[in-house]
C-alpha positions as CSV (number, residue, x, y, z in Angstrom):
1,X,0.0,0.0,0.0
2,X,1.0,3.6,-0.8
3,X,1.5,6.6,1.4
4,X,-0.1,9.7,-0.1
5,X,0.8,13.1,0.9
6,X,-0.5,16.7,-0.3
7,X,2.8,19.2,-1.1
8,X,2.5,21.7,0.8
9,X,4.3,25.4,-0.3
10,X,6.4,27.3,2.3
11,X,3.2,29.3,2.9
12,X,1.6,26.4,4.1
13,X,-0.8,26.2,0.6
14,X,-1.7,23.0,-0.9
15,X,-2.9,23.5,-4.5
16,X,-3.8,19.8,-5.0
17,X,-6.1,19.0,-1.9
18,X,-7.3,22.8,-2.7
19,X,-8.4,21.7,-6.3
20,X,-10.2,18.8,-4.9
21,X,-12.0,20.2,-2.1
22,X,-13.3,23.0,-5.3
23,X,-14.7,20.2,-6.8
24,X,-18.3,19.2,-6.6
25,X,-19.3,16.2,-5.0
26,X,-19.5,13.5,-7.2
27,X,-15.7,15.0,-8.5
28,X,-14.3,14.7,-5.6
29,X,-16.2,11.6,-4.5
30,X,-14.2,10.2,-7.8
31,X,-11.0,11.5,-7.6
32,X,-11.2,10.2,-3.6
33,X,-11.9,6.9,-5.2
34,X,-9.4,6.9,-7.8
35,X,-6.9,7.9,-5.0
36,X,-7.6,5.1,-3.0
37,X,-6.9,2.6,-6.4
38,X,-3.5,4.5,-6.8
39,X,-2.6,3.9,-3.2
40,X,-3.1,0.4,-3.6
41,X,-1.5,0.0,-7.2
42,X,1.1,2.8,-6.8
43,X,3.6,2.4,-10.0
44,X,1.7,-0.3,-11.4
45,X,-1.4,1.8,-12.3
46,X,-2.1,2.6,-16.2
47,X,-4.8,4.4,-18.2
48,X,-7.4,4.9,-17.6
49,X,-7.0,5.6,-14.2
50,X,-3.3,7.6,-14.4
51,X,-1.1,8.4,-17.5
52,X,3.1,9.4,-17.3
53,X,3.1,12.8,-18.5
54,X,7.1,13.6,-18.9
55,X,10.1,13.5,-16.8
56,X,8.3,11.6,-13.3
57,X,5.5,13.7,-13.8
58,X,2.0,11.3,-13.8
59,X,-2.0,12.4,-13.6
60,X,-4.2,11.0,-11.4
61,X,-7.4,10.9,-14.1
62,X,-11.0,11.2,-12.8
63,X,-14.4,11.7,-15.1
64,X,-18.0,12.5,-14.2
65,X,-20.4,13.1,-17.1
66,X,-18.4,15.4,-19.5
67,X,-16.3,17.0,-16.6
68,X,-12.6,15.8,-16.6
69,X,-9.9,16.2,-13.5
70,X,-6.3,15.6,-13.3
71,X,-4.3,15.6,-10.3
72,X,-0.7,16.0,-10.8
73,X,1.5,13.5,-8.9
74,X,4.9,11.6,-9.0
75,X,6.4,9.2,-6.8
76,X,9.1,9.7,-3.7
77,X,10.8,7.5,-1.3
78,X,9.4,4.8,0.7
79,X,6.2,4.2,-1.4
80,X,5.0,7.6,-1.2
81,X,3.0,9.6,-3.5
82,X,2.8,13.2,-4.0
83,X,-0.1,15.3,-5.3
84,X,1.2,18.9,-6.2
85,X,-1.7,20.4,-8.5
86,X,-4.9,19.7,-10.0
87,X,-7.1,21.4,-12.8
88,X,-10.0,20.7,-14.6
89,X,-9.1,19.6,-18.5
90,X,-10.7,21.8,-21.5
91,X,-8.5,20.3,-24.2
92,X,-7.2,17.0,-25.5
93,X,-3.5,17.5,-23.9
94,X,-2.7,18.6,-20.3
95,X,-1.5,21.7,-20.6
96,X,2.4,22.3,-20.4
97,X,1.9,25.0,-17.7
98,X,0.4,22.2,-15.4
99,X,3.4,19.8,-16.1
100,X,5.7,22.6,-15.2
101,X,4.0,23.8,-12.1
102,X,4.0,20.1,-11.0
103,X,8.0,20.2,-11.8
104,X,8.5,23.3,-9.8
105,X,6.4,21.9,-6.8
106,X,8.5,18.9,-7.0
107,X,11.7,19.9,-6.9
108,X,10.9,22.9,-3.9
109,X,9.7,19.4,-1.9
110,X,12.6,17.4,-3.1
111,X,14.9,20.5,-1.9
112,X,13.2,21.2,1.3
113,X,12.8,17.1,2.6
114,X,16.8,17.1,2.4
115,X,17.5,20.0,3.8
116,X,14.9,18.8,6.7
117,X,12.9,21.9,6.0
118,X,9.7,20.2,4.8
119,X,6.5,20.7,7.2
């Protein structure tokens, strides 16, 4: 079983859990329920339920009706899973801005868990 954890910014935001407590109910009922199928697949999850992006970078993918989610996420020590952003998907690809965002969230956690300056 995996661990999953929100990232959390110096400021003490967390765009991910943020995202998903701004989604309606039966969103966030689903993305709760796809969460709980990562946990207990981790790396060995596939489409439709998560996708590689680039570089580490995966989506956690959730649909209700016509409404699509992704939460950003990658992988870190000790079976853990991080969620850094989330956004709801008007296009065929996932924007590059989200892939970028999830990048810069990761590497400010990556950098603050060795310097033991993380939460």
């Amino acid at each position: 079983m995996f661990n999953t954890i929100y990232y959390e910014t110096k400021e003490g935001k967390c765009p991910s859990r943020d995202f998903i407590l701004s989604c309606d109910a039966s969103m966030h009922a689903k993305i709760l329920g796809n969460t709980q199928v990562l946990r207990e697949k981790g790396n060995l999850l596939r489409e439709p339920y998560s996708k590689h992006l680039e570089d580490g970078i995966f989506e956690l993918r959730s649909k209700v009706g016509s409404n699509i989610s992704r939460v950003m996420f990658f992988f870190y020590y000790n079976q853990t899973i991080v969620f850094t952003n989330g956004f709801m998907k008007k296009s065929q690809r996932t924007p590059k801005s989200e892939i970028e965002l999830a990048k810069k969230y990761r590497k400010d956690f990556i950098e603050r868990m060795e310097n033991n300056d993380y939460i």
